[in-house]
PADREN-43503 format. One record per residue (C-alpha): residue in one letter; x, z, y. Coordinates in steps of 0.1 Angstrom, whole numbers, plus 5000, padded with zeros to 4 digits. Layout:
<atom type="a" X="X" Z="Z" Y="Y"/>
...
//
This chain:
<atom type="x" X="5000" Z="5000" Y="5000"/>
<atom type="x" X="5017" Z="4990" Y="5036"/>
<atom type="x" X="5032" Z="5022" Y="5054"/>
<atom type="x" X="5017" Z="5011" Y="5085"/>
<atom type="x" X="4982" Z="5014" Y="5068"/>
<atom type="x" X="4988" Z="5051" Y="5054"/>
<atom type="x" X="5003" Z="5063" Y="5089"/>
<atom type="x" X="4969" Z="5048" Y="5107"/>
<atom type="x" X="4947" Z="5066" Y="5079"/>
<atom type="x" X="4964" Z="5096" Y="5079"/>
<atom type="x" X="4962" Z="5098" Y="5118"/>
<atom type="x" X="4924" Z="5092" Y="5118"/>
<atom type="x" X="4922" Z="5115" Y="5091"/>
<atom type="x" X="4935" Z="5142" Y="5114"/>
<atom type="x" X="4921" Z="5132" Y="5142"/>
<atom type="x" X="4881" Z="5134" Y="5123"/>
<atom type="x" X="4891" Z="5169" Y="5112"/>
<atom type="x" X="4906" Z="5179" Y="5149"/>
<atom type="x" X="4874" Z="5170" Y="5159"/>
<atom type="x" X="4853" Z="5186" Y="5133"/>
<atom type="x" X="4873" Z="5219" Y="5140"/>
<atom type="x" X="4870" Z="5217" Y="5176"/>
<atom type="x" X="4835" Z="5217" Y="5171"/>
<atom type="x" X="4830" Z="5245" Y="5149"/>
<atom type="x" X="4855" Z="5268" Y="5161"/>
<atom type="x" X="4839" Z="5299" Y="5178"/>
<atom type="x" X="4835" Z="5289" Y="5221"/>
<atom type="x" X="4844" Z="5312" Y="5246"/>
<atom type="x" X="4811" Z="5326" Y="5260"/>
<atom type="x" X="4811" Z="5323" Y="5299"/>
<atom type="x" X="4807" Z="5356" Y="5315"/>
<atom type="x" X="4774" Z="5366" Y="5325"/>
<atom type="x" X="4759" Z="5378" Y="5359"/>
<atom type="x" X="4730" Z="5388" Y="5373"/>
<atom type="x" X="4717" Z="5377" Y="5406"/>
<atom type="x" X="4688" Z="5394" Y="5417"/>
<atom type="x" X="4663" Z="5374" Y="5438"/>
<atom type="x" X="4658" Z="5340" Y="5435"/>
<atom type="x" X="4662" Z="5314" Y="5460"/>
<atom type="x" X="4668" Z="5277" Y="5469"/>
<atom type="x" X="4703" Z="5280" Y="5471"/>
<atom type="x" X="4706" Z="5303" Y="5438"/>
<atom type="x" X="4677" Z="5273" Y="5418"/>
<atom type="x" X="4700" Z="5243" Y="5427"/>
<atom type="x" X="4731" Z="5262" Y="5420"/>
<atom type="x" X="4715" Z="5267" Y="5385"/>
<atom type="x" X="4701" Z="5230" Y="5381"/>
<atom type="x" X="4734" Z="5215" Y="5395"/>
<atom type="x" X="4755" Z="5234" Y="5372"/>
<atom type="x" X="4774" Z="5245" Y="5401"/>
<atom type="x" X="4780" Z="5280" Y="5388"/>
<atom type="x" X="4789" Z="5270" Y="5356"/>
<atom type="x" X="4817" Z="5244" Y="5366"/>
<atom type="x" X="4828" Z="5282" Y="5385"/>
<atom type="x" X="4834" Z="5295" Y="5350"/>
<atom type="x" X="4805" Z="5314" Y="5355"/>
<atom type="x" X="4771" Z="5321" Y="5335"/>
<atom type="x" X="4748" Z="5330" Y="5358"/>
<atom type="x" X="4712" Z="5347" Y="5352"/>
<atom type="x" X="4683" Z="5346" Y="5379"/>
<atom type="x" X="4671" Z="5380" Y="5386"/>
<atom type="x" X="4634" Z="5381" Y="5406"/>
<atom type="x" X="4625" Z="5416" Y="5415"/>
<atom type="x" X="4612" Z="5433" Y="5448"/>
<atom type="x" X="4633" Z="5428" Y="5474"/>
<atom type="x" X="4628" Z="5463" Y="5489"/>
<atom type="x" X="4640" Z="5475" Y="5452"/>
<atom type="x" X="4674" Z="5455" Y="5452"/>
<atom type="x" X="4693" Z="5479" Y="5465"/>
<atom type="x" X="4686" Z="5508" Y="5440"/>
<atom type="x" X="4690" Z="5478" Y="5410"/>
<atom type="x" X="4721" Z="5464" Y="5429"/>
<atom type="x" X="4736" Z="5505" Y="5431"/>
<atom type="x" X="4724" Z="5514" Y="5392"/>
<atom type="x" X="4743" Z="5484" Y="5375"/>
<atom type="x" X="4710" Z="5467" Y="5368"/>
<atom type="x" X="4721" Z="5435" Y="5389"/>
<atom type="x" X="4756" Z="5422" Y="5403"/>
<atom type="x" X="4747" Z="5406" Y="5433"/>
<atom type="x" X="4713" Z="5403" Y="5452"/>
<atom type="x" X="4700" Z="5381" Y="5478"/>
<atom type="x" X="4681" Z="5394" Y="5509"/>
<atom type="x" X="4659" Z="5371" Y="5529"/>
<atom type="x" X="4639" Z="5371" Y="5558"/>
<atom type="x" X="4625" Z="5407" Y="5564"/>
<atom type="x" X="4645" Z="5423" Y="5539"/>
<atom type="x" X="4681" Z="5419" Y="5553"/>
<atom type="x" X="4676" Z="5449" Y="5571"/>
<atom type="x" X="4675" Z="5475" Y="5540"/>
<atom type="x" X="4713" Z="5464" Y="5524"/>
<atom type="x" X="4727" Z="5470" Y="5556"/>
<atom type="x" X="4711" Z="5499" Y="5567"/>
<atom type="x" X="4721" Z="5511" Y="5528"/>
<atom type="x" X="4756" Z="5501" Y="5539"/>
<atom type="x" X="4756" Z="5519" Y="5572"/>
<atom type="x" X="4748" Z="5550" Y="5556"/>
<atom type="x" X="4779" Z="5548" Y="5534"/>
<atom type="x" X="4764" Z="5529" Y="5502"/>
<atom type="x" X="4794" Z="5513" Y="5484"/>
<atom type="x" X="4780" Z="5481" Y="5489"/>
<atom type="x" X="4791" Z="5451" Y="5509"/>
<atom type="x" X="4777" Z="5415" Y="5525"/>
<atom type="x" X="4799" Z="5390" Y="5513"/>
<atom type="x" X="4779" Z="5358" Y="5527"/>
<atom type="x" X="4758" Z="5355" Y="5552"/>
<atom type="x" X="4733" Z="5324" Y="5560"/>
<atom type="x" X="4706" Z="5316" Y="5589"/>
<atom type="x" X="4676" Z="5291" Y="5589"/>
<atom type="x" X="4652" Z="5283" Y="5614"/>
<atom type="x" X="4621" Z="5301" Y="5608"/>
<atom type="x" X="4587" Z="5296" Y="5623"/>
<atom type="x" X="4558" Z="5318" Y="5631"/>
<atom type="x" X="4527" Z="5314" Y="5644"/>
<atom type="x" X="4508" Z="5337" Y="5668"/>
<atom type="x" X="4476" Z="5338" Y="5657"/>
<atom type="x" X="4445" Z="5351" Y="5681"/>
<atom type="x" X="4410" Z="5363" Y="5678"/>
<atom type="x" X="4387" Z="5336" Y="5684"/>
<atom type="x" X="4385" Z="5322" Y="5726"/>
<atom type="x" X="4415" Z="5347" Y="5734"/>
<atom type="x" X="4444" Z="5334" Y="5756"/>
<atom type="x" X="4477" Z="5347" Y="5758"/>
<atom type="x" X="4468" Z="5369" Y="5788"/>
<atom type="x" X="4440" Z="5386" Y="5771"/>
<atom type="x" X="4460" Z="5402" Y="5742"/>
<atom type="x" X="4464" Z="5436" Y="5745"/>
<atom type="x" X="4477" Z="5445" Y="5709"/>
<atom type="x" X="4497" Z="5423" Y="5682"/>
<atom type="x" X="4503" Z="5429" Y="5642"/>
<atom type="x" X="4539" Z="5421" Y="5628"/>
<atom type="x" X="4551" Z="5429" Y="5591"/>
<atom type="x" X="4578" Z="5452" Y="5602"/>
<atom type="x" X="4599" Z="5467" Y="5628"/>
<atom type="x" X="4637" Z="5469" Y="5631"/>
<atom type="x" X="4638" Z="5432" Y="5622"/>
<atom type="x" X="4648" Z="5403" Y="5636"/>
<atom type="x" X="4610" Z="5391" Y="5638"/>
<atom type="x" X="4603" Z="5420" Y="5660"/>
<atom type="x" X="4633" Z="5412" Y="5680"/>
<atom type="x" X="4621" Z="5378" Y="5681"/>
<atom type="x" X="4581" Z="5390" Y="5699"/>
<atom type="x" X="4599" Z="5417" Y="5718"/>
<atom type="x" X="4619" Z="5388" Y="5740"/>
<atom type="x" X="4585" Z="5367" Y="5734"/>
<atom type="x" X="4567" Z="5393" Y="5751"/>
<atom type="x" X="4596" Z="5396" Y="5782"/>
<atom type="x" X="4597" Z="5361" Y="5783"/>
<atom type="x" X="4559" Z="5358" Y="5792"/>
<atom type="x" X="4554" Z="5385" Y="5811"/>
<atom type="x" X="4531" Z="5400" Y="5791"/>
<atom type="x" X="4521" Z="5436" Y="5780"/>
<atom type="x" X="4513" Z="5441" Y="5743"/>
<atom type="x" X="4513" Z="5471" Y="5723"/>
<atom type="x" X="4529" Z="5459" Y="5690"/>
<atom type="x" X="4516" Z="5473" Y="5659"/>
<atom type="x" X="4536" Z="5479" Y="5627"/>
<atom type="x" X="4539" Z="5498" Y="5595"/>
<atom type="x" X="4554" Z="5534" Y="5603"/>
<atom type="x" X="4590" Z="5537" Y="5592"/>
<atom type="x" X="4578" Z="5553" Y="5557"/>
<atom type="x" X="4557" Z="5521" Y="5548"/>
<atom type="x" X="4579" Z="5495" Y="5552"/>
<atom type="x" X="4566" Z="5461" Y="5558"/>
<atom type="x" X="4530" Z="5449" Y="5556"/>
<atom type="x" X="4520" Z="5425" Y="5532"/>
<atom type="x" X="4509" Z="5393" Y="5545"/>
<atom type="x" X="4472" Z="5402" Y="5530"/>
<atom type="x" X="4477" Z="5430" Y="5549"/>
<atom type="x" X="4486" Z="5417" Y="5584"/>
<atom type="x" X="4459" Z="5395" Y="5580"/>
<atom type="x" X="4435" Z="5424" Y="5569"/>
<atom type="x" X="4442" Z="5435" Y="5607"/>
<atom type="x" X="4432" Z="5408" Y="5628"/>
<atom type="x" X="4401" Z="5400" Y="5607"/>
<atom type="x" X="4391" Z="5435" Y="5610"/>
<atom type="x" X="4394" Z="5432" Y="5650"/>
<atom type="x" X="4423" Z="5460" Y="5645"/>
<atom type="x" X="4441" Z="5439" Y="5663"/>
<atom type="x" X="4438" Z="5409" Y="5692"/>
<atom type="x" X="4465" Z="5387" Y="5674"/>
<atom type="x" X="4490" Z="5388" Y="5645"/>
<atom type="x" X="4528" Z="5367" Y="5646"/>
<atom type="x" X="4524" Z="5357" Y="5606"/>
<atom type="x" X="4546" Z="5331" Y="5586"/>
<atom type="x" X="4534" Z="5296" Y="5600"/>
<atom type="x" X="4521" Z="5282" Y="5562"/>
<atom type="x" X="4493" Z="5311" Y="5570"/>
<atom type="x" X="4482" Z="5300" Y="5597"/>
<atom type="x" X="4458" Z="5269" Y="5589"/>
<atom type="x" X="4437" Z="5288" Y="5566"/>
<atom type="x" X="4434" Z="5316" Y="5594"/>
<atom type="x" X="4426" Z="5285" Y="5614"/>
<atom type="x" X="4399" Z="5269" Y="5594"/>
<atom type="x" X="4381" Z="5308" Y="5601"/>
<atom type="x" X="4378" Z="5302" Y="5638"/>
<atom type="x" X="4408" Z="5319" Y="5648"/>
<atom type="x" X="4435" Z="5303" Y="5678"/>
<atom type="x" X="4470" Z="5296" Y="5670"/>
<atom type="x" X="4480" Z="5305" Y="5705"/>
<atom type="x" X="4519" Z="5297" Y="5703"/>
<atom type="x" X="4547" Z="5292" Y="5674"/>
<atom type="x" X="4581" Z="5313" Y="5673"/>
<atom type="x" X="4611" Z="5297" Y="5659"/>
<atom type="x" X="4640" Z="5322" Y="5648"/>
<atom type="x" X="4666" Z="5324" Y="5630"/>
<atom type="x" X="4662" Z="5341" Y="5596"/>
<atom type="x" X="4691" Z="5360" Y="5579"/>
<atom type="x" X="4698" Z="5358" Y="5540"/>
<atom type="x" X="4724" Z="5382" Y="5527"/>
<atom type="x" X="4743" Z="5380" Y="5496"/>
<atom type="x" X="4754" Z="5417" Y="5490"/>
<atom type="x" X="4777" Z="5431" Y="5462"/>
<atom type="x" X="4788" Z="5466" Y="5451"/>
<atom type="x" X="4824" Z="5473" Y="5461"/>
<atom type="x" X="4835" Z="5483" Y="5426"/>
<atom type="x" X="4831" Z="5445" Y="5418"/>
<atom type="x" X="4846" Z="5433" Y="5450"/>
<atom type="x" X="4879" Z="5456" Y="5440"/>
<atom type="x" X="4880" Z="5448" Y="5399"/>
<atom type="x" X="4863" Z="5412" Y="5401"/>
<atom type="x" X="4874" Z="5394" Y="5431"/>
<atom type="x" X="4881" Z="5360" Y="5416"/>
<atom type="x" X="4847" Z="5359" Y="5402"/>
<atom type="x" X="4828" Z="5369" Y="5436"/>
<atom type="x" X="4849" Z="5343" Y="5452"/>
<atom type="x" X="4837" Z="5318" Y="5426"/>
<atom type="x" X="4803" Z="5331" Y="5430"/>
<atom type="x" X="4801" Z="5327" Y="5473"/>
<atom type="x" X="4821" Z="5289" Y="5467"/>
<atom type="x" X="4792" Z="5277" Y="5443"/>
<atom type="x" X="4769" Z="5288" Y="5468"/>
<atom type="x" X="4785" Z="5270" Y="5497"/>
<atom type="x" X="4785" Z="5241" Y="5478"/>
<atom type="x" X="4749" Z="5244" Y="5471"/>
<atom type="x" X="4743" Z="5246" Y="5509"/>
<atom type="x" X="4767" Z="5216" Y="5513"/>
<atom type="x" X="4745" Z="5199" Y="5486"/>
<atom type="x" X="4711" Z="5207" Y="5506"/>
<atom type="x" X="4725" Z="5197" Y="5539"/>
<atom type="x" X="4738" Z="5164" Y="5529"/>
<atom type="x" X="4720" Z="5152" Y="5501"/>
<atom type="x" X="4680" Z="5159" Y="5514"/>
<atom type="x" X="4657" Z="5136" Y="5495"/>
<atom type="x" X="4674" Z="5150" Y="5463"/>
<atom type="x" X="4664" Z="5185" Y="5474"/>
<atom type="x" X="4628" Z="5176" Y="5484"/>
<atom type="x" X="4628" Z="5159" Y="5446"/>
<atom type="x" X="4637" Z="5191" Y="5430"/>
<atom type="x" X="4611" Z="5211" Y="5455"/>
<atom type="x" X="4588" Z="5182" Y="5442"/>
<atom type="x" X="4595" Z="5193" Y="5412"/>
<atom type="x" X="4592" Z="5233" Y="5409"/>
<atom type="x" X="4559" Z="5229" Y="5424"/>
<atom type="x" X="4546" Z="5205" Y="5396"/>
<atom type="x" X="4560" Z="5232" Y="5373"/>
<atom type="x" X="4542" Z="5258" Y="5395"/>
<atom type="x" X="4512" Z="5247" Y="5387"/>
<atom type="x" X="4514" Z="5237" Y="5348"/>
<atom type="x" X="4522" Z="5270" Y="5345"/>
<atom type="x" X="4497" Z="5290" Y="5374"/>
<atom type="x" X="4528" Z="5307" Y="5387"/>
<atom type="x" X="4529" Z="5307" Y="5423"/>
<atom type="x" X="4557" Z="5328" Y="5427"/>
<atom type="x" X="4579" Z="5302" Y="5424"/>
<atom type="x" X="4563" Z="5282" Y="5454"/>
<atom type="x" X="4585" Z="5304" Y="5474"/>
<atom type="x" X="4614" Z="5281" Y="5476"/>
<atom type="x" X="4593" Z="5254" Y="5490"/>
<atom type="x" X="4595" Z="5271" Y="5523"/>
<atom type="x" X="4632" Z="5278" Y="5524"/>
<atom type="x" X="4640" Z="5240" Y="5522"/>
<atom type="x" X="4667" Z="5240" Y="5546"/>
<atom type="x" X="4693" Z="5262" Y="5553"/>
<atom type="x" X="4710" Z="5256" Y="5588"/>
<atom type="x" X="4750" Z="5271" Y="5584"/>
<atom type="x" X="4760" Z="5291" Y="5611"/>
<atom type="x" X="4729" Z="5287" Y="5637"/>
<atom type="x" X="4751" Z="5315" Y="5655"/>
<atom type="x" X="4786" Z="5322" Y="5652"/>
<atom type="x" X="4792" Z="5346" Y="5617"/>
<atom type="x" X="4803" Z="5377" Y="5641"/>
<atom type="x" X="4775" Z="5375" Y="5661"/>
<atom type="x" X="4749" Z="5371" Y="5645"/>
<atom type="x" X="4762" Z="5401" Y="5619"/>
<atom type="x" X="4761" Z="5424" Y="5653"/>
<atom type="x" X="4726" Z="5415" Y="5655"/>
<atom type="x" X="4718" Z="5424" Y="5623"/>
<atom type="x" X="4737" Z="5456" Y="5624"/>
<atom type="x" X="4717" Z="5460" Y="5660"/>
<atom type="x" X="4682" Z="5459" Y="5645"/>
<atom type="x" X="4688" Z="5478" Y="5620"/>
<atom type="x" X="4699" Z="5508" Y="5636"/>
<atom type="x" X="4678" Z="5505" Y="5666"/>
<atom type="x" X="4651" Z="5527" Y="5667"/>
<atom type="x" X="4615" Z="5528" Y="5677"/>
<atom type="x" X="4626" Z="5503" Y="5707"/>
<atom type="x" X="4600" Z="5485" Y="5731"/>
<atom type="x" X="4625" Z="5467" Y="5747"/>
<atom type="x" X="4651" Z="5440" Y="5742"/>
<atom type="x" X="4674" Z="5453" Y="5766"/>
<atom type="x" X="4674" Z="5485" Y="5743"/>
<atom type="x" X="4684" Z="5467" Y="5714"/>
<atom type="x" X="4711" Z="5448" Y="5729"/>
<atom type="x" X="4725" Z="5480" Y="5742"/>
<atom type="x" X="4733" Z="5496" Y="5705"/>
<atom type="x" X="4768" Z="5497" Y="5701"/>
<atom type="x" X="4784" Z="5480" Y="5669"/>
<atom type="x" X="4812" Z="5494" Y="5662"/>
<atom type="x" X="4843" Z="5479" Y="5644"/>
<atom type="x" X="4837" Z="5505" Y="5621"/>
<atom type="x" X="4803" Z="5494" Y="5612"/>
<atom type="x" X="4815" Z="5460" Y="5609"/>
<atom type="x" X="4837" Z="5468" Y="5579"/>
<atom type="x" X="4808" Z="5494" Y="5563"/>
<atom type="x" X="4784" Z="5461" Y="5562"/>
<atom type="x" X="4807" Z="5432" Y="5558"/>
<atom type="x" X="4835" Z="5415" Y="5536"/>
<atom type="x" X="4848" Z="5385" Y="5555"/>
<atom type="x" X="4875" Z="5380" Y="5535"/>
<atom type="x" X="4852" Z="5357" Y="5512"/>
<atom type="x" X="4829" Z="5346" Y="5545"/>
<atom type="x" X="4845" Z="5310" Y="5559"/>
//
């Protein structure tokens, strides 16, 4: 038999059985984490296998918001995401010394409406609902207020309760508690078809945290690296690449409904992030701002809290912020 033939057998011999053994030997299992709230950015990250080409296996966490912190401080997750209203609670947790830490920090244009009892105008309103104080949305009617001249008397949860739900704040102005409410703007149409006014919209710039126990930060830093770059590339992927994010909102919401969940329509108002609306160290002074303000009626009295450097380092890690 010709040499030349044995050599080429024997070589695809041993290349068939590389491959069978490569195949069966035992695979490194990827590292798992848990990511507690989900989100646009965390969904395509998934879908886009963006984690995963991190080295990293990632698991979608959705709880309350205002319960991440304990979950993020017992072990339960290793990262959690706080959005719109909730921003506030991680770093409040962090001001008081809670070994935790923001270690990426987004804003997005969000929009309001004010919404009115029926053939009120601005002038007439004498009292207005909001979910919460100490947030930016109340920072955002306080200068809405100043701005106009007005005087309203803004009603909100006392500082036990928390936030309102939106069933809730609506609760109040179909009750006549109140003359108007400032609710998320995909609300307001159906408050609209009722006979109430959408007097005005607010547009502001919503925070979303990514926060982290410092325990990881000091044994895992690689991987929280890894984590924040798959997110900024998700952002990167939303920004540039548009009409393949509205086809993948397109597509949660068929999902949505085959399956009656509407908890997962969420996303499909958080379509578009907008990097660094404000400068990183500014807008992470405002946050520390509102959240240790207290019962204020003013802007001026907000913007006269004093962030400290020291309160700086208690909230934030820049060293993975670009």
């Amino acid at each position: 038999m010709n040499k030349k033939f044995l050599l080429a057998m024997v070589l695809l011999i041993l290349m068939i059985a590389g491959v069978i053994i490569f195949s069966l030997w035992p695979k490194k299992k990827l590292p798992e984490i848990k990511i507690a709230n989900i989100t646009l950015l965390s969904l395509i990250a998934t879908e886009k296998d963006f984690f995963e080409k991190e080295g990293l296996q990632v698991k979608l966490e959705e709880i309350l918001p205002e319960d991440s912190v304990s979950a993020l401080l017992a072990g339960e997750v290793d990262y959690a995401t706080f959005y719109r209203l909730f921003a506030k609670l991680v770093i409040e947790a962090s001001l008081r010394n809670a070994p935790l830490k923001t270690i990426m920090f987004t804003t997005k244009h969000e929009v309001y409406s004010l919404v009115a009892q029926p053939k009120l105008k601005l002038k007439d309103i004498k009292t207005i609902g909001i979910f919460s104080r100490y947030t930016s949305q109340h920072y955002q009617i306080l200068k809405f207020i100043e701005n106009n001249n007005l005087k309203i008397a803004i009603i909100a949860p006392k500082t036990e309760e928390g936030f309102w739900t939106t069933e809730k704040l609506q609760n109040l102005l179909l009750s006549g508690e109140v003359d108007a409410i400032l609710t998320f703007s995909e609300n307001a149409p159906h408050l609209q078809s009722q006979g109430f006014s959408i007097l005005d919209v607010l547009i502001e710039e919503s925070p979303s945290c990514l926060s982290v126990r410092n325990d990881k930060i000091e044994k895992e830093p690689e991987e929280v690296q890894k984590v924040v770059r798959a997110l900024e590339k998700t952002m990167e992927f939303i920004v540039t690449r548009p009409e393949e994010t509205k086809g993948f909102l397109l597509k949660l919401l068929e999902q949505a409904k085959r399956e009656e969940n509407p908890a997962i329509l969420y996303p499909l108002f958080k379509a578009m992030y907008d990097r660094k609306n404000v400068p990183y160290d500014e807008g992470a002074e405002l946050l520390i701002k509102i959240a240790k303000a207290g019962e204020f009626e003013t802007v001026q009295e907000v913007e006269e809290q004093i962030v400290t450097p020291e309160d700086l380092q208690k909230v934030f890690d820049f060293r993975f912020v670009k």
